[in-house]
ZAMARGU-4260 file (C-alpha; in steps of 0.2 Angstrom, whole numbers, plus 5000, padded with zeros to 4 digits):
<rodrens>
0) 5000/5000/5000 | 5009/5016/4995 | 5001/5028/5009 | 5014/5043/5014 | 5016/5047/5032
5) 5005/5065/5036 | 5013/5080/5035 | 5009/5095/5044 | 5002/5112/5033 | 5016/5123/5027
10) 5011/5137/5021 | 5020/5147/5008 | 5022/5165/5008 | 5028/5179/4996 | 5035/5196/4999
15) 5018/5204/4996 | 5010/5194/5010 | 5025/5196/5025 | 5025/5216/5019 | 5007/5216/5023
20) 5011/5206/5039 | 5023/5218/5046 | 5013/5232/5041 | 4998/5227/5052 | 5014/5222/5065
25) 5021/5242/5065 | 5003/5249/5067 | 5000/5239/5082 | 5014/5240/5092 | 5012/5259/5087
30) 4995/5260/5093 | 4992/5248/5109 | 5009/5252/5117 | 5014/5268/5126 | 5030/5268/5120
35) 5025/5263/5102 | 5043/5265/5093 | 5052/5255/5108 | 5042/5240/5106 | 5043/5239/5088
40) 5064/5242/5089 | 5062/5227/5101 | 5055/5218/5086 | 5064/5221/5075 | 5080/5216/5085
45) 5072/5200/5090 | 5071/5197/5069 | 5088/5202/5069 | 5096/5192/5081 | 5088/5176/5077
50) 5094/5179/5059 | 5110/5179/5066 | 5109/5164/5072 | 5110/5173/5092 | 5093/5167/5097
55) 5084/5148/5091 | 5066/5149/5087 | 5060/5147/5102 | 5068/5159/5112 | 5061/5171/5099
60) 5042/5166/5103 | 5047/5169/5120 | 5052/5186/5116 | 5041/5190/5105 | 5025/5183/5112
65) 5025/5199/5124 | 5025/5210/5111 | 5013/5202/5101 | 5003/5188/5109 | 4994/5198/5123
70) 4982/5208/5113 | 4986/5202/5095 | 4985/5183/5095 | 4978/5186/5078 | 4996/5193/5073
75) 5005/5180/5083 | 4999/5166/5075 | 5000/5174/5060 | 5019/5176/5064 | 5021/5156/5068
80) 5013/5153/5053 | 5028/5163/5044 | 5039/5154/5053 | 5033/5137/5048 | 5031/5142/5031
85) 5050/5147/5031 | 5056/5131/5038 | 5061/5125/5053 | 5079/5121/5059 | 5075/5108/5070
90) 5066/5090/5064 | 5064/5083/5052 | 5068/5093/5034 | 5054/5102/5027 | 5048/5094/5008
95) 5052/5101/4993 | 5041/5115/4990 | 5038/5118/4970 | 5039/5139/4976 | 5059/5139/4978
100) 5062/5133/4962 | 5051/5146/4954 | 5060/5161/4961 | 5076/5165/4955 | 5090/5168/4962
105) 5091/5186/4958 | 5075/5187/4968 | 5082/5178/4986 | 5087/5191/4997 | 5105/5187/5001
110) 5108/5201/5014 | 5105/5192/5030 | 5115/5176/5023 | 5133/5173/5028 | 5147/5178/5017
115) 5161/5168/5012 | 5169/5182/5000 | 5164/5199/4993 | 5156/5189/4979 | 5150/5173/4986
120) 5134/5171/5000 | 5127/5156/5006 | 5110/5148/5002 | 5096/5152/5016 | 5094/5141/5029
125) 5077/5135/5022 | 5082/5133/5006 | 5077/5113/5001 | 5093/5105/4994 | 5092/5097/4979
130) 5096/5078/4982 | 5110/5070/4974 | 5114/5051/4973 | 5129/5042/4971 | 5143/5052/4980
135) 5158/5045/4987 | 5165/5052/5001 | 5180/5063/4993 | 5165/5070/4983 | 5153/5075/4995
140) 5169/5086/5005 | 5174/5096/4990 | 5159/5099/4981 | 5147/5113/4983 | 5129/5114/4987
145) 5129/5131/5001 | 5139/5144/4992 | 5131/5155/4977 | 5140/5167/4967 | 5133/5184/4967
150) 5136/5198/4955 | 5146/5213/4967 | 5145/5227/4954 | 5139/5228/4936 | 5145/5215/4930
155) 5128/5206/4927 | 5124/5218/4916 | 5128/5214/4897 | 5136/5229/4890 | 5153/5224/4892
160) 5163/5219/4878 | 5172/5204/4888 | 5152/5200/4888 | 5151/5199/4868 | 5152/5185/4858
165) 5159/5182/4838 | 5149/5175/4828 | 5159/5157/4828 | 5156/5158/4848 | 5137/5161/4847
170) 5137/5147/4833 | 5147/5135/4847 | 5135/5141/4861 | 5119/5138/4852 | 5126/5120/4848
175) 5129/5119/4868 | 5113/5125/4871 | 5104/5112/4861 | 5114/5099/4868 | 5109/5105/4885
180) 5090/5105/4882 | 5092/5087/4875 | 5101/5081/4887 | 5090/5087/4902 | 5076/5080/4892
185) 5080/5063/4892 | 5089/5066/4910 | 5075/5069/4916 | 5065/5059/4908 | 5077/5045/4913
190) 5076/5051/4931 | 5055/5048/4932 | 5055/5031/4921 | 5068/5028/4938 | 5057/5032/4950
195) 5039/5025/4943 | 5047/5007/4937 | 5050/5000/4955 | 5031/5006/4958 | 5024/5000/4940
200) 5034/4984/4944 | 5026/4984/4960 | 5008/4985/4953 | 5012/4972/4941 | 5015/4959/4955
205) 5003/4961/4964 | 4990/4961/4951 | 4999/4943/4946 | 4997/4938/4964 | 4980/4943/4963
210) 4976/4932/4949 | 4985/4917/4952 | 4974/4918/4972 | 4959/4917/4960 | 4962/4904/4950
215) 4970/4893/4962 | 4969/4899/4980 | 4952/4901/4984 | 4936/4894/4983 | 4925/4907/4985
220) 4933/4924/4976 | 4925/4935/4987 | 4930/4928/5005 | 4942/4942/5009 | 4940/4954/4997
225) 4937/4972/4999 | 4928/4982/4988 | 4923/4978/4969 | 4930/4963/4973 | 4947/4968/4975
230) 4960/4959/4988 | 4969/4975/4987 | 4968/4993/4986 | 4981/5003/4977 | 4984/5021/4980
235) 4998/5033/4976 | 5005/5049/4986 | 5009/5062/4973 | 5022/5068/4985 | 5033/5053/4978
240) 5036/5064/4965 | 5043/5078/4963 | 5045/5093/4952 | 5058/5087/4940 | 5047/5071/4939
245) 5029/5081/4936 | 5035/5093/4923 | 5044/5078/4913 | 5026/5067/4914 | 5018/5085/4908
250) 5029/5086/4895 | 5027/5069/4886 | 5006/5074/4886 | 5006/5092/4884 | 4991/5100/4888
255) 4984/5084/4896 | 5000/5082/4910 | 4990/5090/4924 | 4975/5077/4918 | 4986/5062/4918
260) 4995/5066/4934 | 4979/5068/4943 | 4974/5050/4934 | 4987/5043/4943 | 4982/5047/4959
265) 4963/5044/4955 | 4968/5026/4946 | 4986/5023/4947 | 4982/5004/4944 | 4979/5008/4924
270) 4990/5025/4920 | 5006/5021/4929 | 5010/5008/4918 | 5004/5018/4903 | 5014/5034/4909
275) 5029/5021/4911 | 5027/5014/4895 | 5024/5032/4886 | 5040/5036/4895 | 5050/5022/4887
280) 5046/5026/4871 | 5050/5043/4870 | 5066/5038/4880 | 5071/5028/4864 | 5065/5041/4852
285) 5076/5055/4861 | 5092/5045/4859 | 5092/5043/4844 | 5088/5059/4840 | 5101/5066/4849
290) 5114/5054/4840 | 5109/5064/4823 | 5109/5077/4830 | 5128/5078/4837 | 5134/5071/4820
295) 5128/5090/4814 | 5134/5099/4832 | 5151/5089/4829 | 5155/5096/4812 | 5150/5115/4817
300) 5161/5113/4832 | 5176/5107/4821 | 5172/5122/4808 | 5169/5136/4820 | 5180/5132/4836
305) 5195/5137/4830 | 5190/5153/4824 | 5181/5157/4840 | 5195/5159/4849 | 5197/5174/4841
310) 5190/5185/4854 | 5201/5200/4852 | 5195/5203/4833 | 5178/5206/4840 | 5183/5224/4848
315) 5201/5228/4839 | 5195/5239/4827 | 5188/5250/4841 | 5204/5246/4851 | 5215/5248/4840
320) 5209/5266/4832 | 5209/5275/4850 | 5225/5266/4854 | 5233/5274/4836 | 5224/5290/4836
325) 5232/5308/4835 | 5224/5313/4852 | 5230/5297/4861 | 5248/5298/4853 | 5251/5317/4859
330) 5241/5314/4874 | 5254/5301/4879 | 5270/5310/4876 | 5265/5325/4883 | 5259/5316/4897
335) 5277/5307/4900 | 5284/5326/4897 | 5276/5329/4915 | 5280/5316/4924 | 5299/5311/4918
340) 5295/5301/4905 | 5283/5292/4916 | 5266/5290/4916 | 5256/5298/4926 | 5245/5294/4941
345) 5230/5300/4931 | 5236/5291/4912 | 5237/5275/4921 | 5219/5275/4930 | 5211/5281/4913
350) 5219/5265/4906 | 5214/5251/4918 | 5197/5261/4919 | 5198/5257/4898 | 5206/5239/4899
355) 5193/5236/4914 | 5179/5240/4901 | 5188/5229/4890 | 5193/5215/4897 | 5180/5213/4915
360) 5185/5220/4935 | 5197/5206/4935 | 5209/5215/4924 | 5214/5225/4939 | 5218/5206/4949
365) 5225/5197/4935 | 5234/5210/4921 | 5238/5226/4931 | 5255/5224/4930 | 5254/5225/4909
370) 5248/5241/4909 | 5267/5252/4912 | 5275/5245/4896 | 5291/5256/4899 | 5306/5248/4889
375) 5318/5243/4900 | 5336/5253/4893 | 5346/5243/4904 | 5357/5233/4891 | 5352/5245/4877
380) 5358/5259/4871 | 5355/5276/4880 | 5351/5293/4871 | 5364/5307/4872 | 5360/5317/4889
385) 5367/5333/4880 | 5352/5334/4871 | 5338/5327/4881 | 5331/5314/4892 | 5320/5301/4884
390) 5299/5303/4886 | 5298/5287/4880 | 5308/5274/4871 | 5305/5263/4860 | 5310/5245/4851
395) 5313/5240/4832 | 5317/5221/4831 | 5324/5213/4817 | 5328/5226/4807 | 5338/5218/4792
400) 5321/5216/4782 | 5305/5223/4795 | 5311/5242/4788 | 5313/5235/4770 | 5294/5226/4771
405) 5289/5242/4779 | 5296/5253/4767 | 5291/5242/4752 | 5272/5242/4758 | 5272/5261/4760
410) 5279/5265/4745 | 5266/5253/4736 | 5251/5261/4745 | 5258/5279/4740 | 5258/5274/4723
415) 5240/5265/4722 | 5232/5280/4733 | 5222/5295/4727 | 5237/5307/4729 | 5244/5323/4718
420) 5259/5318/4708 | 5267/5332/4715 | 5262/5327/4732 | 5271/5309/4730 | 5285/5316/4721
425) 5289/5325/4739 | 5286/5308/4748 | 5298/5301/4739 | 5310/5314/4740 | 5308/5312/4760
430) 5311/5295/4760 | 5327/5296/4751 | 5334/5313/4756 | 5329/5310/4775 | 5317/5291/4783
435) 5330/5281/4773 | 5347/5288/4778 | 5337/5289/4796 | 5334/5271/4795 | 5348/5265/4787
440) 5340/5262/4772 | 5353/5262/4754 | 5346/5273/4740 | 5351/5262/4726 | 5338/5247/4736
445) 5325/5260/4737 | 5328/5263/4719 | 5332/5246/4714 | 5314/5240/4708 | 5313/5254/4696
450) 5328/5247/4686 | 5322/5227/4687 | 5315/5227/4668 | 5317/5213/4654 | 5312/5216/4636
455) 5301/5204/4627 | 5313/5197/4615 | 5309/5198/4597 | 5318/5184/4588 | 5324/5171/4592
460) 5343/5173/4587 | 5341/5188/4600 | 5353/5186/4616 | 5358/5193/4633 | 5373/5208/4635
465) 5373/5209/4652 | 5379/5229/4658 | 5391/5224/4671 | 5404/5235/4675 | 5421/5234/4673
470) 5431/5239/4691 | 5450/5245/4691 | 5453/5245/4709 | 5443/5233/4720 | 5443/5232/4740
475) 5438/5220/4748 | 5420/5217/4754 | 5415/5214/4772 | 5398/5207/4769 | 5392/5193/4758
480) 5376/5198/4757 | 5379/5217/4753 | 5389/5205/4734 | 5375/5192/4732 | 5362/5207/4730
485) 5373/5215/4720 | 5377/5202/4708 | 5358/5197/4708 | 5354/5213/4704 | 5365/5218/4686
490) 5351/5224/4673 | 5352/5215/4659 | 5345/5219/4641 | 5341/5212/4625 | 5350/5218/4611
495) 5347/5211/4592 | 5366/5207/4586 | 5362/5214/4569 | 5358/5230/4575 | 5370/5228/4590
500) 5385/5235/4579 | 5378/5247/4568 | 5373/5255/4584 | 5389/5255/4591 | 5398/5263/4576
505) 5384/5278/4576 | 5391/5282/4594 | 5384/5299/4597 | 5372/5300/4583 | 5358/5291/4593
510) 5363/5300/4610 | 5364/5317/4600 | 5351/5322/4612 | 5356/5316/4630 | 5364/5328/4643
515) 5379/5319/4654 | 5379/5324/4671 | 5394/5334/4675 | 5408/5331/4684 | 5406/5329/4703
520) 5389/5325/4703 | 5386/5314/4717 | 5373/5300/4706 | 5363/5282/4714 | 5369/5268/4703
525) 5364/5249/4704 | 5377/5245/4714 | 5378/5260/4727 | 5380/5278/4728 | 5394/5287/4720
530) 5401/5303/4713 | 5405/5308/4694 | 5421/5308/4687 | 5419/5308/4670 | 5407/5306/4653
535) 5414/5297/4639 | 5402/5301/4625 | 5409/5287/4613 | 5406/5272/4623 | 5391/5283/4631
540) 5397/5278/4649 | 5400/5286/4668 | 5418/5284/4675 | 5410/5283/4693 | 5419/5283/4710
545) 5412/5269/4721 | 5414/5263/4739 | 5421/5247/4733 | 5433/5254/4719 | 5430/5266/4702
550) 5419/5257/4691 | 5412/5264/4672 | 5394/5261/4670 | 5382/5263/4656 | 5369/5279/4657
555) 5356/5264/4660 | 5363/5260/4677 | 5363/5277/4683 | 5347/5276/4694 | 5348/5297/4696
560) 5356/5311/4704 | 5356/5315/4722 | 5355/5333/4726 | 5366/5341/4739 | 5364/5348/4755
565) 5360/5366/4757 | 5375/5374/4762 | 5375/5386/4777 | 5388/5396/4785 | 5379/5398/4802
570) 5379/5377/4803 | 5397/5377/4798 | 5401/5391/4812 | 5388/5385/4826 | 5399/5366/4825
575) 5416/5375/4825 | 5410/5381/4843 | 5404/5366/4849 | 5413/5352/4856 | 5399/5341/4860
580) 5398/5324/4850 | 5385/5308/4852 | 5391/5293/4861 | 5389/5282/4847 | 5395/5286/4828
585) 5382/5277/4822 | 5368/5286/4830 | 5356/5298/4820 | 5351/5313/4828 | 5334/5322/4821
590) 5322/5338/4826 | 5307/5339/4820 | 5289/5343/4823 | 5272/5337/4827 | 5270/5328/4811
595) 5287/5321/4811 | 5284/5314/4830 | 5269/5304/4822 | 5276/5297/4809 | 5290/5289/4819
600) 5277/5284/4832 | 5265/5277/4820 | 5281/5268/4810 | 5288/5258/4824 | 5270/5249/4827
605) 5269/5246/4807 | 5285/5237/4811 | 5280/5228/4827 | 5268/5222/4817 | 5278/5214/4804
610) 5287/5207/4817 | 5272/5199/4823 | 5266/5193/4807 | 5282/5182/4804 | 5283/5174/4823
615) 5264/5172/4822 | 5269/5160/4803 | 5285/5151/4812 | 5274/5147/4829 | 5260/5140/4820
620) 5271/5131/4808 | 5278/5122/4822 | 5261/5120/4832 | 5256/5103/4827 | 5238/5103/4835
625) 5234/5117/4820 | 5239/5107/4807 | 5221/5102/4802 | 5215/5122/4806 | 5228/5132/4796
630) 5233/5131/4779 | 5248/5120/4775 | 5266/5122/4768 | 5270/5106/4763 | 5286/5101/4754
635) 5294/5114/4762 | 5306/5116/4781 | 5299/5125/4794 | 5310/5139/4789 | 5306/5138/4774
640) 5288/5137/4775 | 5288/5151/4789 | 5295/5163/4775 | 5284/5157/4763 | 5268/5159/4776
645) 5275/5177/4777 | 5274/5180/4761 | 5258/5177/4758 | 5253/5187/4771 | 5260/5202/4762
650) 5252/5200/4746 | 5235/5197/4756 | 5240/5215/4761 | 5244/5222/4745 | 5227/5216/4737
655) 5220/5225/4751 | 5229/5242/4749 | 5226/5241/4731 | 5207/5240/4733 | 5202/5221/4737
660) 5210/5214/4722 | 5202/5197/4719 | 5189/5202/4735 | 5203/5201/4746 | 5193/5215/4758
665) 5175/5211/4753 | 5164/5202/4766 | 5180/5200/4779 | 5188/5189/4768 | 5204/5199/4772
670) 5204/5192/4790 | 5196/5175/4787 | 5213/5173/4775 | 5226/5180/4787 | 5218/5169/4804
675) 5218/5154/4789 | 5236/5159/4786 | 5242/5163/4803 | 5230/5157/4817 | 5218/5167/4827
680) 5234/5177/4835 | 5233/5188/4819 | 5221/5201/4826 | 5231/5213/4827 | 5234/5212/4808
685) 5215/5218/4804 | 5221/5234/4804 | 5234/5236/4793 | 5225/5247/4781 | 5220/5258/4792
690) 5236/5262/4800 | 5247/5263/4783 | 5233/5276/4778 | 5236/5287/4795 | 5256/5284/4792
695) 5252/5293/4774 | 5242/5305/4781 | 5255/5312/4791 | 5267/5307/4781 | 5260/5321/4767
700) 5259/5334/4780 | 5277/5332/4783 | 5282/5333/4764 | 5271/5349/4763 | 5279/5359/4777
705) 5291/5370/4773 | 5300/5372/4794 | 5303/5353/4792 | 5309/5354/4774 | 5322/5366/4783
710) 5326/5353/4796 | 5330/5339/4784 | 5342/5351/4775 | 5349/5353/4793 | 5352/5335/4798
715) 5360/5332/4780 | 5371/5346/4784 | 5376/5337/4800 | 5375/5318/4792 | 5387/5326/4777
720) 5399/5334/4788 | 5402/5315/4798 | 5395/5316/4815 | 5381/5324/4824 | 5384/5338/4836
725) 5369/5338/4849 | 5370/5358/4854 | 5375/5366/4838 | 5360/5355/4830 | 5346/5361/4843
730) 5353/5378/4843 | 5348/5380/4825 | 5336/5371/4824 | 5327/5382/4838 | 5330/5394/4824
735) 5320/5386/4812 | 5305/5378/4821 | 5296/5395/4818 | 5290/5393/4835 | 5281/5377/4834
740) 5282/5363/4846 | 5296/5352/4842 | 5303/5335/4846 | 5318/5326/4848 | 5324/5309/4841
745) 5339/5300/4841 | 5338/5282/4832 | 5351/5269/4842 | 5355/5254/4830 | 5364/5240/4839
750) 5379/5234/4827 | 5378/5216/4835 | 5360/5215/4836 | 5346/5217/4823 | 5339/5229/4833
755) 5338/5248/4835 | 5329/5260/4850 | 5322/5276/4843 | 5321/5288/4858 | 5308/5302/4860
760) 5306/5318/4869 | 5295/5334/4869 | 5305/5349/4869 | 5291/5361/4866 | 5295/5378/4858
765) 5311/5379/4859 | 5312/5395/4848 | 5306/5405/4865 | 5318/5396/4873 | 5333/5404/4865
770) 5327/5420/4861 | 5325/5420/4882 | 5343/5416/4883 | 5349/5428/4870 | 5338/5445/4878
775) 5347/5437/4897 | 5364/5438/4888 | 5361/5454/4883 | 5355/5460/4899 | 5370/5454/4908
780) 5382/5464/4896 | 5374/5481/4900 | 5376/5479/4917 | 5394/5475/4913 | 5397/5491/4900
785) 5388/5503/4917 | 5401/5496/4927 | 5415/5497/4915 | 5409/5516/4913 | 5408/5521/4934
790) 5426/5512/4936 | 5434/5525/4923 | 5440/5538/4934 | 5434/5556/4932 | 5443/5571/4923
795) 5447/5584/4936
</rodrens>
């Protein structure tokens, strides 16, 4: 007989009702009592301290039954009826009441509860605990069924960007979500066929007892009997099941659950076995629906996993364009110029306050210690302190071909861009006269794709004269790779062999109208920079004076001619008077303004990016749980496949700076080909465009002004003369800033190292500066001349 034991009433209350309750509680105590106020602040503390776990429940009553249960025994039992609806600490456990798991938990009032951490409060005391089967003992100590998580701040909210999904992660968390539903359909399910098939079994028996006592067992089929003729009388307590159990039994009949669950209370002899039948079969029909179904959840997973680790890409475009931006640029050096070079107090929290934003409150915790990303000078090479001290500082790696890629992709975008021919012809002037010289960048390489031709050849007895040039006196060559480029590099031309001669023996008749360069004219040639020493019209060559020897060259291999220096008198006088040198003769000195300041700043991360691009294609050529997510190299050594990786990275970016050639930038196909190239680290690479377009940018405000025009005449002054003489150089330059802001550079390259430090500073208006020192100077003389004329002595 399945009879449950009887269970006293519990009452269930809401917020509205105990409101109402201590309303009616307040107005009382106000209005029956003499000191109205007193009573009700007695309890209120009596709430408080049983709450706290000070008083028990009965020592409440007892308290409070003086205050209430005198002439309110209305209110009083009201009260008790509270108390037993909430639970009780002692007995037995109170059931499972299907109210606590309709509220959520944002709706539990956590206040009163104990706290284990700023985040973390415990359950209340009445709260039913959810049963669990099938703990060992290891288990049941470490897992957690008190403590609950609870949102301190503003974190709930969804309006972080930590909080936003790509789309590959919403793809992978819908998957999961369906996966989640099925399975706590048919856990569920599983859980209710569990606990009715003990009782359906149950009820099979005993109805087989009851026939086999029929047939064989008695005489008479009613001697013993109880009603209808029935030895037994089956009944079910619905408090067998619970709420997991009801809504799974509702589910499998829809809008007839609440009928059949009140079936099997009325008759449970004929619907338990069809609910557990029912449940069976839908058991089987889930299963298999869940195997299709994870043959479909496994191949999104493997197509869209890898790409949702991508999390950065979601907010780098925003990230990225405040982090590059004028305002942020100037803001920081300007910034460090306070403090230094330092960052301030103020910098710094607006920064955490931007990567808290970012990244969640537990960037502070985690990641504070990444946000002062000062370079650390102490085993690299320091600025001259004749000049400045550094505002910031900052690191070019691998410099061999990072400045050649960067140079090469700057160049290109100038040339594919909607830009004046005037305005590039200045560009390309301040790359060769100044940026490259800075860099350490050769002329003839900048200039050497402009000479890498081959003509069509037109017959087929035409053949090869290759222009090489014929040295008298050779040195030798430190580097190796300085002659390999060079010998790869010797322009070749075509030349038919029946016209070959007859063009030679006209000589000057075909060059009739070509002007030599005169003597002394300092030209860029294939195979370096050189100065003139002679034409010879009848072999149409240049007798040139190389670093590596004299060599005579044909017109074809003169790349152009490089205009001098300005010459000044006041440069040559201001070095005479200063003694002061830099540390290092291989260090560059520069002044320059706001533009200037930019370009460099903006440069450096074009570079750093590079860099990144080629460890991103050697680490995920070496990572071999990407092989199946990346695209392969095969045939090739990891060095080689690295440099090949690399180099399809830079013509992805060149389609995308000449317009999305072949949809390169249509539909983020740019950035599916650069992750499919090299990995999800590639984020940073999204906005390459953007930032060679803000490089340009200030890059043609620099050619247009005419003060920095007049400060690249300067440093080549300096750079001609041999060496770089810090005070004469800010002296005149202070001269020609035309009282702008100015900046200071020095660009450190490390002869061991591929490496180079380009320190900064903010010298600001350095014009006022001198003009200041010039007007004290003359003050301090006519003091001198007064004293000089009341020493003479006086004519008698």
């Amino acid at each position: 007989q399945f009879a449950s034991a009887s269970q006293p009433e519990s009452f269930v209350y809401n917020s509205a009702v105990e409101r109402q309750f201590f309303d009616l509680a307040k107005e009382a105590l106000s209005s029956y009592s003499r000191d109205g106020g007193q009573a009700w602040a007695e309890f209120m503390k009596c709430l408080d301290m049983y709450a706290q776990d000070i008083l028990s429940r009965s020592e409440m009553l007892t308290f409070v039954e003086p205050l209430l249960g005198k002439r309110n025994a209305k209110l009083f039992e009201e009260f008790k009826r509270i108390l037993a609806g909430a639970g009780s600490t002692t007995g037995p456990a109170p059931p499972l009441e299907d109210a606590w798991y309709s509220v959520p938990l944002s709706e539990i009032d956590f206040s009163r509860c104990r706290r284990c951490t700023p985040s973390y409060r415990a359950l209340p005391r009445d709260y039913p605990a959810p049963p669990c089967t099938e703990r060992n003992v290891v288990e049941s100590k470490v897992l957690n069924d008190i403590w609950v998580s609870l949102p301190v701040g503003s974190e709930e909210s969804y309006t972080f960007r930590h909080m936003r999904r790509n789309n590959y992660e919403e793809i992978l968390f819908r998957c999961e979500d369906e996966r989640f539903e099925i399975d706590m359909v048919i856990d569920s399910n599983a859980a209710t066929l569990q606990r009715l098939l003990p009782i359906a079994e149950e009820i099979a028996r005993l109805s087989a007892e009851e026939m086999v006592g029929d047939e064989f067992g008695m005489k008479n089929p009613n001697d013993g009997a109880g009603l209808a003729g029935k030895r037994f009388q089956y009944t079910f307590d619905k408090s067998v099941l619970g709420v997991i159990h009801r809504n799974s039994i509702a589910r499998i009949y829809g809008d007839s659950g609440p009928e059949m669950l009140e079936l099997m209370v009325k008759n449970p002899v004929v619907a338990i076995p069809l609910v557990v039948e029912r449940l069976k079969q839908k058991n089987s029909e889930w299963k298999k629906a869940r195997d299709r179904l994870n043959v479909n959840w496994r191949d999104l997973a493997e197509a869209n996993y890898y790409k949702s680790l991508d999390h950065r890409s979601l907010t780098w475009r925003t990230t990225d364009k405040r982090a590059t931006s004028t305002r942020t640029l100037l803001s920081e050096i300007k910034d460090r110029s306070l403090h230094r070079g330092k960052e301030g107090k103020e910098a710094l929290r607006q920064k955490l306050e931007k990567a808290k934003e970012e990244h969640g409150l537990f960037f502070e915790v985690t990641m504070k210690d990444t946000l002062v990303q000062d370079l650390d000078l102490t085993f690299l090479p320091k600025p001259d302190r004749l000049l400045f001290t550094p505002h910031l500082s900052v690191l070019y790696e691998n410099n061999s071909w990072s400045q050649r890629d960067a140079y090469r992709i700057l160049a290109f975008a100038l040339e594919r861009g909607a830009t004046s021919p005037h305005d590039k012809e200045r560009c390309h002037r301040l790359w060769s006269e100044f940026l490259g010289p800075f860099f350490g960048l050769s002329l003839h390489w900048m200039h050497a794709p402009a000479v890498a031709y081959q003509e069509n050849p037109s017959r087929e007895d035409t053949k090869m004269v290759a222009a090489t040039p014929v040295v008298v006196s050779e040195e030798e060559e430190e580097d190796s790779m300085e002659d390999d480029e060079m010998n790869g590099r010797v322009v070749t031309e075509e030349v038919d062999p029946a016209k070959s001669s007859e063009g030679l023996s006209k000589g000057t008749d075909e060059y009739k109208d070509y002007h030599p360069l005169p003597k002394g004219s300092k030209v860029c040639t294939l195979y370096g920079e050189g100065i003139v020493k002679d034409f010879r019209p009848s072999s149409q060559t240049y007798v040139v004076d190389l670093a590596f020897g004299t060599a005579y060259l044909r017109s074809s291999t003169v790349l152009c001619s490089l205009l001098p220096a300005e010459k000044s008198n006041y440069t040559k006088n201001l070095r005479a008077d200063d003694r002061s040198r830099l540390g290092r003769p291989t260090d560059h000195l520069a002044i320059g303004t706001q533009n200037l300041f930019l370009v460099f700043r903006l440069h450096q991360i074009l570079v750093s990016r590079l860099n990144t691009a080629m460890k991103l294609a050697h680490r995920v050529g070496n990572d071999r749980s990407l092989c199946t997510l990346v695209e392969q190299m095969p045939g090739l050594s990891p060095k080689a496949a690295a440099r090949r990786r690399y180099e399809a990275y830079l013509a992805l970016l060149y389609a995308l700076l000449d317009g999305g050639v072949g949809g390169a930038a249509e539909g983020g196909k740019y950035e599916d080909r650069v992750r499919s190239l090299l990995g999800h680290g590639a984020y940073e690479l999204a906005t390459m465009d953007k930032l060679i377009a803000h490089i340009w940018k200030n890059l043609q405000s620099v050619a247009q002004d005419e003060t920095m025009w007049n400060l690249i005449q300067l440093y080549r002054r300096h750079l001609d003369a041999g060496s770089f003489q810090p005070e004469a150089f800010r002296q005149e330059a202070a001269l020609l800033s035309d009282h702008e802001p100015m900046y200071a550079f020095q660009w450190c390259p490390m002869q061991d190292q591929d490496k180079g430090v380009l320190h900064f500073e903010s010298l600001g208006v350095i014009a006022e500066e001198e003009e200041d020192e010039e007007i004290d100077g003359n003050e301090e003389e006519e003091p001198e001349k007064e004293e000089q004329v009341n020493k003479r002595p006086r004519r008698q």
